[in-house]
One Martini backbone bead per residue (centre of mass of N, CA, C, O) as a GRO file, in nm:
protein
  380
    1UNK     BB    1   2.051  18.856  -4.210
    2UNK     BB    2   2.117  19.065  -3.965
    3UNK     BB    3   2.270  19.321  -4.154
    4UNK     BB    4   1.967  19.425  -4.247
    5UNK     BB    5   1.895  19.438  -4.000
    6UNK     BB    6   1.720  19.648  -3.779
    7UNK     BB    7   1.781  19.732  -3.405
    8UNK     BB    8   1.670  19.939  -3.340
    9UNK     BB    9   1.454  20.184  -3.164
   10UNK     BB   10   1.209  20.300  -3.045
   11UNK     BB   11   1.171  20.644  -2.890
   12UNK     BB   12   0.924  20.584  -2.808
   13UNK     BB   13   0.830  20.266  -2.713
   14UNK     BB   14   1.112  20.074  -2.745
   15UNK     BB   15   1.054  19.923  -2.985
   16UNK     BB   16   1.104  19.731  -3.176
   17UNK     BB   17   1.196  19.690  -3.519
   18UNK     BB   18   1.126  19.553  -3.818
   19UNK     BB   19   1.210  19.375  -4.032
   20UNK     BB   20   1.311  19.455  -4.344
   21UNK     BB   21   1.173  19.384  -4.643
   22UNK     BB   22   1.316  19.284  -4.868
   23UNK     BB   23   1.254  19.459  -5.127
   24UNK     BB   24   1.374  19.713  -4.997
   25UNK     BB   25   1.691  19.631  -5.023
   26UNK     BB   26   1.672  19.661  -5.332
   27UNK     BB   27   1.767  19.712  -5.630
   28UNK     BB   28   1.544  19.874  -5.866
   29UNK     BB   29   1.786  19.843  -6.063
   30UNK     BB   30   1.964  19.655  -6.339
   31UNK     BB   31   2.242  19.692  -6.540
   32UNK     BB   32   2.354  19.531  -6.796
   33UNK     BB   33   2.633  19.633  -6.819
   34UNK     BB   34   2.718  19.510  -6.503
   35UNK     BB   35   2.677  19.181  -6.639
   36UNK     BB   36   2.904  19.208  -6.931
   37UNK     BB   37   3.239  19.202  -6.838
   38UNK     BB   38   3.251  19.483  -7.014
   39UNK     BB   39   3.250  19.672  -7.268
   40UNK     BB   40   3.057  19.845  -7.445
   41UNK     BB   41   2.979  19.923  -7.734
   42UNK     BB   42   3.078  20.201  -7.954
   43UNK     BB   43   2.924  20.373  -8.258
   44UNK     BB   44   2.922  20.478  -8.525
   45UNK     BB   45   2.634  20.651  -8.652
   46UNK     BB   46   2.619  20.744  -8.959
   47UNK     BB   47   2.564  20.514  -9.144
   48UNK     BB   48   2.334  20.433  -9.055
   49UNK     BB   49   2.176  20.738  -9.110
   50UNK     BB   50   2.212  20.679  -9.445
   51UNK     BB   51   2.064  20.449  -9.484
   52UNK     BB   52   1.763  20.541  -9.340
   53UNK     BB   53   1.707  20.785  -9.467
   54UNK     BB   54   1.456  20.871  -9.627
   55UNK     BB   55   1.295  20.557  -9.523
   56UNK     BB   56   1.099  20.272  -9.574
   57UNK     BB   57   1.031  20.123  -9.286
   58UNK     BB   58   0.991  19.776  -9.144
   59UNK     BB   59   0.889  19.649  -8.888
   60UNK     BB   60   0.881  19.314  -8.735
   61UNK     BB   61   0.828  19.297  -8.380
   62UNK     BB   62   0.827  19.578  -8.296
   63UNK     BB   63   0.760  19.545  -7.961
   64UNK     BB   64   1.024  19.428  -7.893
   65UNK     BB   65   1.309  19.475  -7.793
   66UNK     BB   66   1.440  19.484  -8.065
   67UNK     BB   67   1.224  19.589  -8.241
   68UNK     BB   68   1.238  19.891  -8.073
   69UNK     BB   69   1.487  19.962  -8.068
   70UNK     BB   70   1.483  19.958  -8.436
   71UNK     BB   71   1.241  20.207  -8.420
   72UNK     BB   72   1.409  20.450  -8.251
   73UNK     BB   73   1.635  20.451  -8.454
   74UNK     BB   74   1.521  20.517  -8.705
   75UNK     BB   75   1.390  20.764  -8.627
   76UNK     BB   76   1.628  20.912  -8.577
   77UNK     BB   77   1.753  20.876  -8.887
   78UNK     BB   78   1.555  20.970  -9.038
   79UNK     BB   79   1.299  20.891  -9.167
   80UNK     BB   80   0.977  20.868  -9.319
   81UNK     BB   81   0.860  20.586  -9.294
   82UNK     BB   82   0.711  20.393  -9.037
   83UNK     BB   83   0.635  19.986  -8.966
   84UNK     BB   84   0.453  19.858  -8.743
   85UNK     BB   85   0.481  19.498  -8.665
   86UNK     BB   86   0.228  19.332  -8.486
   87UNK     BB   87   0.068  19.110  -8.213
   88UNK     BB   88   0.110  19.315  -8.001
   89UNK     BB   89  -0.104  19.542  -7.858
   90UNK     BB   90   0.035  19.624  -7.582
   91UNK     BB   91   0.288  19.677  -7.677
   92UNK     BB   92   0.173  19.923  -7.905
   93UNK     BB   93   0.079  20.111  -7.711
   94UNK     BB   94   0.291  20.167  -7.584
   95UNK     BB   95   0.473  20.265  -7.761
   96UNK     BB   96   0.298  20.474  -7.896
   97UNK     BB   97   0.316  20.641  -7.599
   98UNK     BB   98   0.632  20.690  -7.639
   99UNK     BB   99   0.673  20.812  -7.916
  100UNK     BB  100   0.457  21.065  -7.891
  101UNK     BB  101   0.682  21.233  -7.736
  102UNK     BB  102   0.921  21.227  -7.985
  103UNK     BB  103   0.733  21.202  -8.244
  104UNK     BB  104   0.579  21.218  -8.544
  105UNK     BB  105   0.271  21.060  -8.621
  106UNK     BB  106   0.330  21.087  -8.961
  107UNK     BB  107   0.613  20.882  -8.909
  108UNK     BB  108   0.387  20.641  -8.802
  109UNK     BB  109   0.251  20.261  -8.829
  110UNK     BB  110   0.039  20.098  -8.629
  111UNK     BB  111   0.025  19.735  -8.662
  112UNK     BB  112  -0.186  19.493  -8.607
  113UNK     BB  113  -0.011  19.183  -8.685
  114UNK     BB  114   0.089  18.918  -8.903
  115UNK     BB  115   0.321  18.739  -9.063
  116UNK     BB  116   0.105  18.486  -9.121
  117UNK     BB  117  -0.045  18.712  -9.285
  118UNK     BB  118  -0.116  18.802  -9.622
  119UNK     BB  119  -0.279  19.019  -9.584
  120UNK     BB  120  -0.089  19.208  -9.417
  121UNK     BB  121   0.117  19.229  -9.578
  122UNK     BB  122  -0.066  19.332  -9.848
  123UNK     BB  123  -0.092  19.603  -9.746
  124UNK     BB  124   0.172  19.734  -9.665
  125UNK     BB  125   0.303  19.699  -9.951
  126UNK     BB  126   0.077  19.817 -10.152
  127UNK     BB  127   0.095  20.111  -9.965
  128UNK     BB  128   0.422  20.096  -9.947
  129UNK     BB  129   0.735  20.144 -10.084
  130UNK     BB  130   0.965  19.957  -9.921
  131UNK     BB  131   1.307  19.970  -9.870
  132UNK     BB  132   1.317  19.839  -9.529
  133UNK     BB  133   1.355  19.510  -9.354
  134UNK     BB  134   1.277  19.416  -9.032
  135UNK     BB  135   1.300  19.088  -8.874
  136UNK     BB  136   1.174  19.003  -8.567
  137UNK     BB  137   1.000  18.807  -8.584
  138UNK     BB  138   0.948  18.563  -8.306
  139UNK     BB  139   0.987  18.285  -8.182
  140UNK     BB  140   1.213  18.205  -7.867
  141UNK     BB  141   1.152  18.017  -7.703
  142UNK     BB  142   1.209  17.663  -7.657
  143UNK     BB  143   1.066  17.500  -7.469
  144UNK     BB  144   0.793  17.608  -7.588
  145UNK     BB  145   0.864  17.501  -7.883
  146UNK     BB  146   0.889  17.190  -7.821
  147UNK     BB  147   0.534  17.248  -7.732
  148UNK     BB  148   0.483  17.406  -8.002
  149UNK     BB  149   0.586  17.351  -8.317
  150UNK     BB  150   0.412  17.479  -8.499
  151UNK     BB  151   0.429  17.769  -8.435
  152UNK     BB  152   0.763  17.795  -8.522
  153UNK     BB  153   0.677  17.695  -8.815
  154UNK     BB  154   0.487  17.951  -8.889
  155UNK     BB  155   0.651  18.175  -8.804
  156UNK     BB  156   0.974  18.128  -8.874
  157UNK     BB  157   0.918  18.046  -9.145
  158UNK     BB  158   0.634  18.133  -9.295
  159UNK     BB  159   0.679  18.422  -9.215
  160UNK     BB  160   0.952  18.499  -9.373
  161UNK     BB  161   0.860  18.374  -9.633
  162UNK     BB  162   0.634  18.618  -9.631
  163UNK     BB  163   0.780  18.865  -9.616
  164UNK     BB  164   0.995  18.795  -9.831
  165UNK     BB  165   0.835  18.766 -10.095
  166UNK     BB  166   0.725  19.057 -10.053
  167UNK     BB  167   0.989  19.216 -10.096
  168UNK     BB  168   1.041  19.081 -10.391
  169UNK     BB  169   0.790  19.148 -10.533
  170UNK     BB  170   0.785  19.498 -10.480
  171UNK     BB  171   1.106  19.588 -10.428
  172UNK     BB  172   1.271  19.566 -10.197
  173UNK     BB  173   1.564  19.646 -10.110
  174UNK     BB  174   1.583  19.535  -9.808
  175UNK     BB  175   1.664  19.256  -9.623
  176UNK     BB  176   1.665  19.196  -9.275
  177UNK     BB  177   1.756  18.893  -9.032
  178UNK     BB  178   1.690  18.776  -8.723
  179UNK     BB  179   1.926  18.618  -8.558
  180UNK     BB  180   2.072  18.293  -8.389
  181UNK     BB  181   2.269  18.062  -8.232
  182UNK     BB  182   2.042  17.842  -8.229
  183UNK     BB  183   2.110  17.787  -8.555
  184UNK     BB  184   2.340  17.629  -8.444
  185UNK     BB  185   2.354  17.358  -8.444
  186UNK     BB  186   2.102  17.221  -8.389
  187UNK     BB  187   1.862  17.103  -8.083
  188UNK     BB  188   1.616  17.268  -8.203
  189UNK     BB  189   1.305  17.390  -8.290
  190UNK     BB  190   1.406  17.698  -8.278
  191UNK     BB  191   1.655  17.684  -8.435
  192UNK     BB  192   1.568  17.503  -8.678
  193UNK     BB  193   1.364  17.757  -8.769
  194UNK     BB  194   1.643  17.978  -8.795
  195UNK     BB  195   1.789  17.816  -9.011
  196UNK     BB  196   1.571  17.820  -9.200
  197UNK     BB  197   1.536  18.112  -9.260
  198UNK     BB  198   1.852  18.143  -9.334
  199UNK     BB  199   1.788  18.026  -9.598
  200UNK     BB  200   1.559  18.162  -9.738
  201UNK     BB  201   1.725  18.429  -9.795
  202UNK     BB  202   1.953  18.303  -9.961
  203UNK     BB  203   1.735  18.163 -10.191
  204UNK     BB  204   1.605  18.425 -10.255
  205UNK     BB  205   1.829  18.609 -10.340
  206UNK     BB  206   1.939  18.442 -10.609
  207UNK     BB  207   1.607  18.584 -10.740
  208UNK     BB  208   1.669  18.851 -10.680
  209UNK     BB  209   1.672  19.208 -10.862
  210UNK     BB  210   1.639  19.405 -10.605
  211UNK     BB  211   1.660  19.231 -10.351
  212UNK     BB  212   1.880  19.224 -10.015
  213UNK     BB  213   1.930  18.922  -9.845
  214UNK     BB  214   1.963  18.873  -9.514
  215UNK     BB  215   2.174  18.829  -9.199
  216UNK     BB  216   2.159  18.838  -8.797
  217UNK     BB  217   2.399  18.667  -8.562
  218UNK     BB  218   2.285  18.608  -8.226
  219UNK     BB  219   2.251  18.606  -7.923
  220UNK     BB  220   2.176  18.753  -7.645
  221UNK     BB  221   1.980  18.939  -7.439
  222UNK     BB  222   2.004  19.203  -7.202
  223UNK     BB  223   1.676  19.267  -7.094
  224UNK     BB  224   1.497  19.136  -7.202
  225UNK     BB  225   1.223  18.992  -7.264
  226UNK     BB  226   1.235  18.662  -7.101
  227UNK     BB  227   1.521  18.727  -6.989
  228UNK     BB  228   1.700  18.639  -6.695
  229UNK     BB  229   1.683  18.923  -6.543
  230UNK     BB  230   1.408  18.915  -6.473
  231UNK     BB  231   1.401  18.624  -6.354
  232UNK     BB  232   1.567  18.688  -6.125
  233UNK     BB  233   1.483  18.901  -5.993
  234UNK     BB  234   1.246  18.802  -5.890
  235UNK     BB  235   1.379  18.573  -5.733
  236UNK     BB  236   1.510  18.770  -5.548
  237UNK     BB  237   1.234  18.886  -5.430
  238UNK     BB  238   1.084  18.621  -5.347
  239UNK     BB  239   1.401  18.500  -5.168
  240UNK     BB  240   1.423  18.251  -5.356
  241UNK     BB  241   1.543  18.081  -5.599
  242UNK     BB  242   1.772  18.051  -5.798
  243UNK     BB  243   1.725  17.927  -6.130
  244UNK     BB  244   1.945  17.673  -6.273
  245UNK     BB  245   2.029  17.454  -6.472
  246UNK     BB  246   2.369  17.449  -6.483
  247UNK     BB  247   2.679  17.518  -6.365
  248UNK     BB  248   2.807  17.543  -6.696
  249UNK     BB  249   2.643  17.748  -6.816
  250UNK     BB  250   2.655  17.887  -7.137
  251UNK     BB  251   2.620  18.268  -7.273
  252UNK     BB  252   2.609  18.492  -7.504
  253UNK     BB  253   2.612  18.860  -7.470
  254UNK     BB  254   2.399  19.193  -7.507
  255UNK     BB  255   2.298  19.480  -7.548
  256UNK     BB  256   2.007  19.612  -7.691
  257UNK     BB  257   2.208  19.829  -7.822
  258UNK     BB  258   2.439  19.678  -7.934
  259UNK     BB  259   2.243  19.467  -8.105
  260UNK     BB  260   2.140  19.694  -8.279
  261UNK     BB  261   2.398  19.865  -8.389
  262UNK     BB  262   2.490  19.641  -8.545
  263UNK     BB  263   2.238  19.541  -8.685
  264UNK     BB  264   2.257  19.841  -8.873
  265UNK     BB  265   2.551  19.825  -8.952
  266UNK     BB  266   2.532  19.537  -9.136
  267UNK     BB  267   2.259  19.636  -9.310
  268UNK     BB  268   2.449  19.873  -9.464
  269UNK     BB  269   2.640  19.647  -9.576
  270UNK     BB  270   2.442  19.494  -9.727
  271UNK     BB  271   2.469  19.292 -10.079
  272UNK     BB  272   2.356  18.977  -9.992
  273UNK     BB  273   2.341  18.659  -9.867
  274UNK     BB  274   2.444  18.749  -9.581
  275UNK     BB  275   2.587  18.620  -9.222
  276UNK     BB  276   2.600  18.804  -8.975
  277UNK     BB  277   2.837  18.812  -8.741
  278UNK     BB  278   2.859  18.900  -8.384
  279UNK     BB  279   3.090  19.008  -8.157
  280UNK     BB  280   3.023  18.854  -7.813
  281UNK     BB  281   3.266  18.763  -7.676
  282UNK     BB  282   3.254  18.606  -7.395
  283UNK     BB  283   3.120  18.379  -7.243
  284UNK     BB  284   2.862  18.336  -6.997
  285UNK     BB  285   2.800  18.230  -6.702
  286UNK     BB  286   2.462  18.168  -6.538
  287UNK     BB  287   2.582  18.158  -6.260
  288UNK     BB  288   2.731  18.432  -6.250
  289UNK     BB  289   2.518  18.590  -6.266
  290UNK     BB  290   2.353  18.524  -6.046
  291UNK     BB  291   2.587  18.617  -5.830
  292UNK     BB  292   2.575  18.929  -5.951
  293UNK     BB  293   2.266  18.973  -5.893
  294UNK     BB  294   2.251  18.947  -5.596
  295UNK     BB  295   2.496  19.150  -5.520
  296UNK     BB  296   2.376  19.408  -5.676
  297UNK     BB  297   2.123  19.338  -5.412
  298UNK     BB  298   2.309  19.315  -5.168
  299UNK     BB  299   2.319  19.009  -5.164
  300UNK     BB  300   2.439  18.664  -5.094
  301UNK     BB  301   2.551  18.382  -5.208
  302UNK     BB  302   2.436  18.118  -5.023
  303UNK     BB  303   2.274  18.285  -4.822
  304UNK     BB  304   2.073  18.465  -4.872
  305UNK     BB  305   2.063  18.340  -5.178
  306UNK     BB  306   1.999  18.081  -5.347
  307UNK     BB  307   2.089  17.807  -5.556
  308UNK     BB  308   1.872  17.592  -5.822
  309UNK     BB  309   1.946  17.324  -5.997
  310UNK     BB  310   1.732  17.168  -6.293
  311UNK     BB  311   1.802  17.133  -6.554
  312UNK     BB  312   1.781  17.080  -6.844
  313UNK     BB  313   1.574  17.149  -7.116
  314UNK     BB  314   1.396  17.135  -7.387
  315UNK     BB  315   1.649  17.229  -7.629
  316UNK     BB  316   1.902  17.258  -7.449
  317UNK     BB  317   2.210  17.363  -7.413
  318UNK     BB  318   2.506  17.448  -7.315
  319UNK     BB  319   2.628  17.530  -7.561
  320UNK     BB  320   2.707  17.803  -7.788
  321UNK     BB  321   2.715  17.931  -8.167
  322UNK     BB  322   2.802  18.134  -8.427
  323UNK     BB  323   2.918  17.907  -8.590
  324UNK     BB  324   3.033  17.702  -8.814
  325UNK     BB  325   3.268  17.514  -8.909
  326UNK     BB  326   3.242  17.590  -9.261
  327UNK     BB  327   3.260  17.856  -9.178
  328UNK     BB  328   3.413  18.159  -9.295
  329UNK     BB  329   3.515  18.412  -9.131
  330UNK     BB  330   3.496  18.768  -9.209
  331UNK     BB  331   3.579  19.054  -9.233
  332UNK     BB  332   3.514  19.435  -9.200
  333UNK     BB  333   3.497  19.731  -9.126
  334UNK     BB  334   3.402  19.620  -8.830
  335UNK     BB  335   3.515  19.427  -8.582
  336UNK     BB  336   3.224  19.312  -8.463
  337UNK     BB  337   3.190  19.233  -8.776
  338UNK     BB  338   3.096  18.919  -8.948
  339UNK     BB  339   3.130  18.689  -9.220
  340UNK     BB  340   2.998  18.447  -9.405
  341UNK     BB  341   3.046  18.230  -9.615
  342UNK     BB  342   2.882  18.139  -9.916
  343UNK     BB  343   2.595  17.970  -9.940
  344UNK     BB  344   2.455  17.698 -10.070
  345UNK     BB  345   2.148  17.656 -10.148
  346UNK     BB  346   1.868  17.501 -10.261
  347UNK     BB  347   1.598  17.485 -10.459
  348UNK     BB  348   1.458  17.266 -10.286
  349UNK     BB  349   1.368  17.411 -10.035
  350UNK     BB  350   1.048  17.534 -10.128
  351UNK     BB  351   0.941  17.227 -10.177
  352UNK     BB  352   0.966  17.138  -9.913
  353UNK     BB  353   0.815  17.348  -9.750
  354UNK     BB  354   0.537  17.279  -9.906
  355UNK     BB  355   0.506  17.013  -9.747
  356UNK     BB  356   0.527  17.100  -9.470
  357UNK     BB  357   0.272  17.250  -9.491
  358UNK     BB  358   0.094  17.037  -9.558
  359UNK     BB  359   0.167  16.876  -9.265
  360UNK     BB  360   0.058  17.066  -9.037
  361UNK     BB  361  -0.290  17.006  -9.101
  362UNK     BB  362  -0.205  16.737  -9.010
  363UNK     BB  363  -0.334  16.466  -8.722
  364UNK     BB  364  -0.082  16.398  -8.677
  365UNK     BB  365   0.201  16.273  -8.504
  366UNK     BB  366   0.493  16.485  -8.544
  367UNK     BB  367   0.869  16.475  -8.614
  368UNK     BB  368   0.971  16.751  -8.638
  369UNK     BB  369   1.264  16.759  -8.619
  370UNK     BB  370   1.324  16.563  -8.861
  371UNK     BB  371   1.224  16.741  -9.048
  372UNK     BB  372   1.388  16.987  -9.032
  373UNK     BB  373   1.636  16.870  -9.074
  374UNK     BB  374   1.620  16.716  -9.352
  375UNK     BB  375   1.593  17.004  -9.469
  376UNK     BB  376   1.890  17.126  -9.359
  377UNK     BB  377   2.013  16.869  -9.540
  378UNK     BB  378   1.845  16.899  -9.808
  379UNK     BB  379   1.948  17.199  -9.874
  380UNK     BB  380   2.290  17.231  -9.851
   0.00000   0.00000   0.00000
């Protein structure tokens, strides 16, 4: 690594300089746009922004990547009333402190509060009269879900069923979750506890009469918090090695901005019952990620920064997909995004859901990823 270091001399004392310690050497931030392999979408949002004005729109999981950043288009949309809800508090204080430099505080309503509390539902919808909800709240990590499985089936099943049947009861026109591609054909505890999510929209649409409940589905997000890029960048600032998984594995990505306006534009086209899946290119190597961003911080990789491979963790795949195999994608009217043909529910799934409730509270040792096929199983 000699050609990174100063080898000239001090002019006053003859004295060798030290070499400058890695992280100065670093770029000081990775562009996500840079390591997308293609060119970003860039969409006319003004259908967007007509869905969106003087509504008032709830966000859930408001402070997370997607969430904030479907609460400043909102905000930008004219909406006449934001309500973030999260359990995250310094999320929201952050959040909270960037927006009323951009927004009028009268413009939105920052709650700390879980989806899993009926209380918290109970009092944001009684008191407004919300129009549009984004659900985004949710448990993403899977390895982490893997050893924590009843948390993932409270939040991410039992949060969005009672966040959707509060929106089906008070009467908001529209509810749109947030999914993901590892709710494909799941091997994790959390694919399938999102694949239960876009099952339960589909089945409470069935019995909405004023409420139209969708779904959008994509891979990864680069840049979000707990994603690749800041993981990398660390090892990278701490000399490597870069810990990557297997050296073929692959996952599609899309930037924070890319994945919030197709999603928003999804959101406005949302009839009821349907699964968007949004087109995210080629999937990419997480070897090449890792390669590209060793590059991009100037630095060659496994010269400068090793690369060291470590082995799927449980839960997760080499390969993700967006739809199923008998899913049949049709087109819509922007090339981007694609809509999967209509699933029937069974009725059958929200007594199952009830069961597996009731089994939450039991002290027994239990095979999660089972119960949660049974139930995508015998609800299909």
């Amino acid at each position: 690594m000699s050609e990174f270091f100063s080898t000239s001399t001090n002019h006053f004392s003859g004295a060798e300089l030290p070499p400058r310690p890695l992280q100065a050497r670093l770029s000081c931030e990775i562009n996500p746009d840079d390591l997308l392999g293609r060119e970003p979408t860039v969409l006319n949002t003004e259908k967007v922004r007509e869905s969106l004005f003087d509504k008032t729109v709830l966000v859930t999981g408001g402070a997370g990547s997607i969430g904030s950043e479907i609460c400043q288009h909102v905000l930008s949309s004219g909406c006449k009333k934001l309500i973030l809800l999260d359990i995250n508090e310094n999320g929201l204080f952050a959040l909270n402190n960037a927006f009323r430099k951009k927004f009028s505080p009268e413009r939105y309503d920052v709650v700390v509060g879980s989806v899993k509390d009926s209380g918290s539902l109970i009092d944001i919808f009684a008191r407004h009269q919300i129009d549009v909800v984004f659900h985004a709240a949710a448990h993403k990590h899977v390895p982490l879900m893997e050893s924590n499985p009843s948390e993932a089936i409270k939040n991410n099943i039992f949060g969005t069923l009672k966040t959707a049947q509060m929106a089906v009861q008070y009467g908001t026109r529209k509810f749109i979750l947030i999914s993901t591609d590892k709710a494909v054909n799941a091997t994790s505890i959390m694919g399938a506890t999102k694949r239960i999510a876009e099952m339960i929209v589909q089945r409470l649409n069935d019995d909405a009469p004023l409420t139209e409940l969708a779904a959008v589905r994509f891979g990864n997000v680069l840049g979000s918090s707990g994603s690749v890029i800041p993981m990398f960048q660390s090892q990278i600032r701490d000399g490597g090695p870069v810990t990557v998984t297997h050296p073929a594995v692959e996952r599609y990505f899309m930037t924070i901005k890319e994945a919030v306006s197709l999603v928003l534009l999804a959101a406005s086209m949302a009839n009821g019952g349907e699964i968007f899946v949004l087109d995210m290119g080629k999937p990419i190597k997480i070897l090449d990620l890792a390669h590209n961003m060793i590059r991009l911080n100037g630095l060659k990789p496994e010269r400068d920064i090793l690369v060291e491979f470590i082995g799927l963790r449980p839960g997760e795949k080499m390969y993700e997909e967006l739809s199923f195999h008998n899913e049949l994608l049709g087109k819509t009217e922007n090339n981007k995004i694609f809509v999967c043909s209509p699933a029937h529910v069974s009725p059958s799934l929200l007594p199952r859901l009830k069961k597996l409730e009731d089994i939450l509270h039991s002290t027994r040792e239990l095979e999660y990823k089972t119960l949660l096929d049974d139930i995508i199983d015998g609800a299909c």
